[in-house]
C-alpha positions as CSV (number, residue, x, y, z in Angstrom):
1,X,97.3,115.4,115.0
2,X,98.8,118.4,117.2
3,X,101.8,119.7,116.5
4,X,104.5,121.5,118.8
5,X,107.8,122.5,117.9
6,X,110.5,122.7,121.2
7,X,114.2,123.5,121.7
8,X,116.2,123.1,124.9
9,X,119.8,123.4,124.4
10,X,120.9,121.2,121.2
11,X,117.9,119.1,121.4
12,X,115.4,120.5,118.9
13,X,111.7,118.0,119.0
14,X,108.9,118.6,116.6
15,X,106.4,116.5,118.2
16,X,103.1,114.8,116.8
17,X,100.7,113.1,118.3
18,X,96.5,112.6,118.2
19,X,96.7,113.3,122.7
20,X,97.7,117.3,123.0
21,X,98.4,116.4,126.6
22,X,100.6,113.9,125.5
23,X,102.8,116.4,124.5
24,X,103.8,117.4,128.0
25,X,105.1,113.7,128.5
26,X,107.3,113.9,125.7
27,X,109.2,117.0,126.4
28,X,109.1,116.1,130.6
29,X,110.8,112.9,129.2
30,X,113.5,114.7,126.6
31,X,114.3,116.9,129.8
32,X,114.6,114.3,132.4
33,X,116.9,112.2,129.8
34,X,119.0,115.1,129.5
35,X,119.8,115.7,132.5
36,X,120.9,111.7,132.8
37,X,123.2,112.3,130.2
38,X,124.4,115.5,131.2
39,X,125.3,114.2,134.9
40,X,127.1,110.6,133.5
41,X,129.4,113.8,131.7
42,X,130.0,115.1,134.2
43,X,131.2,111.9,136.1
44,X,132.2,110.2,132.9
45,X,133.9,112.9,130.5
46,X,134.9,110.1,128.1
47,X,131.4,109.0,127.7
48,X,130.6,112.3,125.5
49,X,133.8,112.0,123.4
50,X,134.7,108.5,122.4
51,X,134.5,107.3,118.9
52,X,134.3,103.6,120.1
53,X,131.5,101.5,122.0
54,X,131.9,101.7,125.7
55,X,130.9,99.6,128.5
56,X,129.6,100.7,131.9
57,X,129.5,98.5,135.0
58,X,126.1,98.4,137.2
59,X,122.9,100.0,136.1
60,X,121.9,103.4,134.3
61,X,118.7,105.7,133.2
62,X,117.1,104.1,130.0
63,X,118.6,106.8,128.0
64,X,122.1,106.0,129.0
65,X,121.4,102.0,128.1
66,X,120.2,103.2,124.9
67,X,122.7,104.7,123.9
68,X,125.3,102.1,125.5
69,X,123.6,99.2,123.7
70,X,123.5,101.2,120.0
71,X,126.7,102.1,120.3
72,X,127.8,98.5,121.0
73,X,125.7,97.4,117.5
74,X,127.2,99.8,115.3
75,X,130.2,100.3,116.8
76,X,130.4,103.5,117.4
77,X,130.7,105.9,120.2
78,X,127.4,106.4,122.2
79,X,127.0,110.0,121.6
80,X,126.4,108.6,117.4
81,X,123.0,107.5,119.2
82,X,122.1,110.4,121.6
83,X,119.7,112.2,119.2
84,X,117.5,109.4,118.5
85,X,117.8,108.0,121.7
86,X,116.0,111.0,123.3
87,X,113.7,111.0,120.3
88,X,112.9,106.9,121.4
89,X,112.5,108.1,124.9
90,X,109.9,111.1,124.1
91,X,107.7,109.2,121.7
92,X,107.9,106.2,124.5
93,X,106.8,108.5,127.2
94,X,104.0,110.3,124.9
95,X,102.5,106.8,124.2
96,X,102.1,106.0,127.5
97,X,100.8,109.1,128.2
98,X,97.8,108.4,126.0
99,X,98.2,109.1,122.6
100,X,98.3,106.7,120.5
101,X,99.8,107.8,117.6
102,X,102.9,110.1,118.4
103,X,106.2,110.6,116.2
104,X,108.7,113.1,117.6
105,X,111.8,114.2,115.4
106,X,114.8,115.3,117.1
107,X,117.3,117.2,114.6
108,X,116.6,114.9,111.6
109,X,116.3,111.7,113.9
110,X,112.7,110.5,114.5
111,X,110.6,107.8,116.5
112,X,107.7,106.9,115.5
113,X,104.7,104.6,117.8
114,X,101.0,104.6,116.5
115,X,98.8,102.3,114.1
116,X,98.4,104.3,111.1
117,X,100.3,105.4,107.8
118,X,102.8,108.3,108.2
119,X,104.5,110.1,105.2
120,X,108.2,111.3,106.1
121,X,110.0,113.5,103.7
122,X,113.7,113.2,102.5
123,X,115.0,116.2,100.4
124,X,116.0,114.8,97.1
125,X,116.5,118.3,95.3
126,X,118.6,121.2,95.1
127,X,118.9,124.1,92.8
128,X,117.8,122.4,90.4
129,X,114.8,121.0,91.5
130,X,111.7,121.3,94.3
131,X,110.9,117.5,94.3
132,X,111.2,115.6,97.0
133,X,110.9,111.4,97.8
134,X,110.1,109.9,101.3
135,X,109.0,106.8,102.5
136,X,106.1,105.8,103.1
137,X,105.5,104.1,106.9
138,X,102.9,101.7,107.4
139,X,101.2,100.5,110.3
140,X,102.9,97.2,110.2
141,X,106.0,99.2,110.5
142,X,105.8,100.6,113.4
143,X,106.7,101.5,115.8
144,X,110.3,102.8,113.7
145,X,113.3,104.7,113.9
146,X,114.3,107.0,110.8
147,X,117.5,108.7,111.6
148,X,119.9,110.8,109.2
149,X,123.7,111.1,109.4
150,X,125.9,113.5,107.2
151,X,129.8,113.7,106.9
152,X,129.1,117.2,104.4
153,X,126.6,119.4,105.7
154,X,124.6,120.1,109.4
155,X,126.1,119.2,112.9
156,X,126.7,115.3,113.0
157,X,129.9,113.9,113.9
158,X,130.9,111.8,110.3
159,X,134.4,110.4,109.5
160,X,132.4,109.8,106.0
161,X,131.7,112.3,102.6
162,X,128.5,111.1,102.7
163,X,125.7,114.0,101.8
164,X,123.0,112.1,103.7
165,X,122.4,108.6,105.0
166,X,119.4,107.3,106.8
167,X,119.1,104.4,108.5
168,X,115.9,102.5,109.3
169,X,115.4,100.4,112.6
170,X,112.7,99.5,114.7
171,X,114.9,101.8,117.5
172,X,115.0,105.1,116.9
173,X,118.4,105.1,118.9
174,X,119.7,101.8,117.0
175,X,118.9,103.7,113.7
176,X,120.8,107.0,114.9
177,X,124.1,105.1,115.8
178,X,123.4,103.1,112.8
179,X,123.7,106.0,110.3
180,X,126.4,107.6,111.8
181,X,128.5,104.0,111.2
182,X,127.2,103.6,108.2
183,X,128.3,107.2,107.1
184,X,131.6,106.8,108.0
185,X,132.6,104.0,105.3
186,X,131.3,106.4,102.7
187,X,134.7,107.8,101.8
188,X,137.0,108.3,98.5
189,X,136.6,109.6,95.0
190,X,134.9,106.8,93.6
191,X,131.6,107.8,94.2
192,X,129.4,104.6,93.8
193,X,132.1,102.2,95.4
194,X,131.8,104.8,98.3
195,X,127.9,104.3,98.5
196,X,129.0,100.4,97.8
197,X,130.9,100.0,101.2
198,X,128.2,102.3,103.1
199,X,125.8,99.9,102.2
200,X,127.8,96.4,103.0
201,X,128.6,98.2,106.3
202,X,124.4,98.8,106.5
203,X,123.8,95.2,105.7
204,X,126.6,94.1,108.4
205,X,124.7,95.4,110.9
206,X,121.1,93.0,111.5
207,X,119.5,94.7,113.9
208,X,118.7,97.4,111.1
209,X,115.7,97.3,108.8
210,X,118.0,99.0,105.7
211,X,119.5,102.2,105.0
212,X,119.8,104.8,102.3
213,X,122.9,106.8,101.2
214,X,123.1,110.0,99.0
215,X,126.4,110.8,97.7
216,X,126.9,113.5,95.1
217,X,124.0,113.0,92.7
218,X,123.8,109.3,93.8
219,X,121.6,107.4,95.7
220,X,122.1,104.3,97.3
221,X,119.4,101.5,98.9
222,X,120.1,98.2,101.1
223,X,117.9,96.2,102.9
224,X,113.8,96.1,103.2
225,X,113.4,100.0,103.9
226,X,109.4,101.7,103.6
227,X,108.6,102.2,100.2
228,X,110.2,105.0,98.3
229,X,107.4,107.6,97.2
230,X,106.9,111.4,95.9
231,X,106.0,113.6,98.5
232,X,104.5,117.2,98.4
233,X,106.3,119.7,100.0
234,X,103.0,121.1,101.4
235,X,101.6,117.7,102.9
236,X,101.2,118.3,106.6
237,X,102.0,114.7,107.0
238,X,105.3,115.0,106.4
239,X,108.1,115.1,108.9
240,X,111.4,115.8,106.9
241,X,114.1,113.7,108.3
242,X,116.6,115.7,106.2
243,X,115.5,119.2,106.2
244,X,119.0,120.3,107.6
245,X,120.7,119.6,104.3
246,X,118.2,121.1,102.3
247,X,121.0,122.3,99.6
248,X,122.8,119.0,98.7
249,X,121.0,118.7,95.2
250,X,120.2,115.4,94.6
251,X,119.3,113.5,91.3
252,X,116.9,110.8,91.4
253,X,118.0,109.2,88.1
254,X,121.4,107.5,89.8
255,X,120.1,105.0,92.2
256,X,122.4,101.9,93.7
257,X,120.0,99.2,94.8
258,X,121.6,96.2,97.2
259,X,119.8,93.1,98.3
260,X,119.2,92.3,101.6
């Protein structure tokens, strides 16, 4: 698999994929779907600020319907979904480019398209420890969204206290507007009834596969997510969804499960 690390503004790609040209197509496609957004800004201001779905009359770039659509299943504003919707768009373009595995990871949000196993990394330790769990994706997952909200730590936009949630779609841009929902009912003191509403707002939304919220030493599971595993720190497999909140320290002994 190559391997190319990209920033342009805030978006921030690491891109992998078995086609090196296919590389090219993924950040020609990032590019191109910022500039969509960038112009609908410009005519729309409201469009980069609102905390609640909105609906546009006529027809947009795929980026912009994306985001509109996530944003309308989550209920959230579309900007909740504009990381993983450029993520959705690159790895789309990079497929049809040729390769036929590619996942591309946009600030902790990541699409995935291929037909083999892939390993991606959540921190699960802090000070106190260097392990770390991820889930294991399988071929008959894909292709998947993994994308990672935070109302604590990094640059996401969270109404929650939530250290870290990921949410799990087949849409990388449904999981990104996902999380950020999700995130937001994980607020007040009680810790586990925190993680308890996160994950009945998780299992209130169907078009996700399930979601994971880490609270404060807690952990919290909903829905049919990959299978949890170990994961070295030095695979080259892994992606790390979470690698921007590095520090939360995380104990793996507390963990909430919910049924689907």
């Amino acid at each position: 698999m190559y391997t190319l690390s990209w920033s342009f503004k805030e978006t921030n790609l690491v891109i992998k994929c078995d086609d090196k040209r296919a590389i090219d197509a993924a950040i020609n496609a990032s590019l191109q779907a910022r500039r969509e957004i960038e112009r609908l800004i410009i005519a729309r201001p409201e469009f980069r600020w609102s905390i609640e779905p909105m609906r546009f009359k006529g027809e947009y770039p795929r980026v912009i319907e994306l985001m509109l659509r996530a944003a309308e299943i989550a209920d959230v504003g579309p900007f909740a979904a504009v990381a993983g919707s450029i993520s959705q768009i690159s790895a789309e373009a990079a497929h049809e480019a040729g390769a036929k595995n590619v996942l591309v990871e946009n600030g902790g949000d990541i699409a995935i398209i291929g037909d083999r196993e892939f390993r991606v990394g959540i921190y699960a330790g802090g000070a106190g420890t260097s392990e770390k769990i991820g889930f294991l994706v399988r071929r008959e997952n894909l292709p998947i969204g993994i994308c990672t909200s935070s109302g604590t730590v990094g640059h996401s936009v969270s109404l929650g206290q939530a250290d870290a949630v990921v949410a799990v779609a087949s849409e990388a841009s449904i999981a990104d507007a996902a999380a950020t929902s999700i995130a937001n009912a994980v607020r007040g003191a009680d810790i586990e009834s925190s993680i308890e509403r996160g994950l009945d707002r998780g299992h209130d939304i169907p078009e996700i596969q399930g979601c994971l919220i880490a609270r404060e030493g807690h952990i919290g599971t909903s829905g049919k997510l990959p299978e949890l595993i170990q994961v070295s720190p030095e695979s080259e497999e892994i992606s790390v969804v979470s690698k921007r909140y590095e520090g939360y320290g995380l104990e793996l002994a507390t963990i909430l499960q919910k049924n689907p």
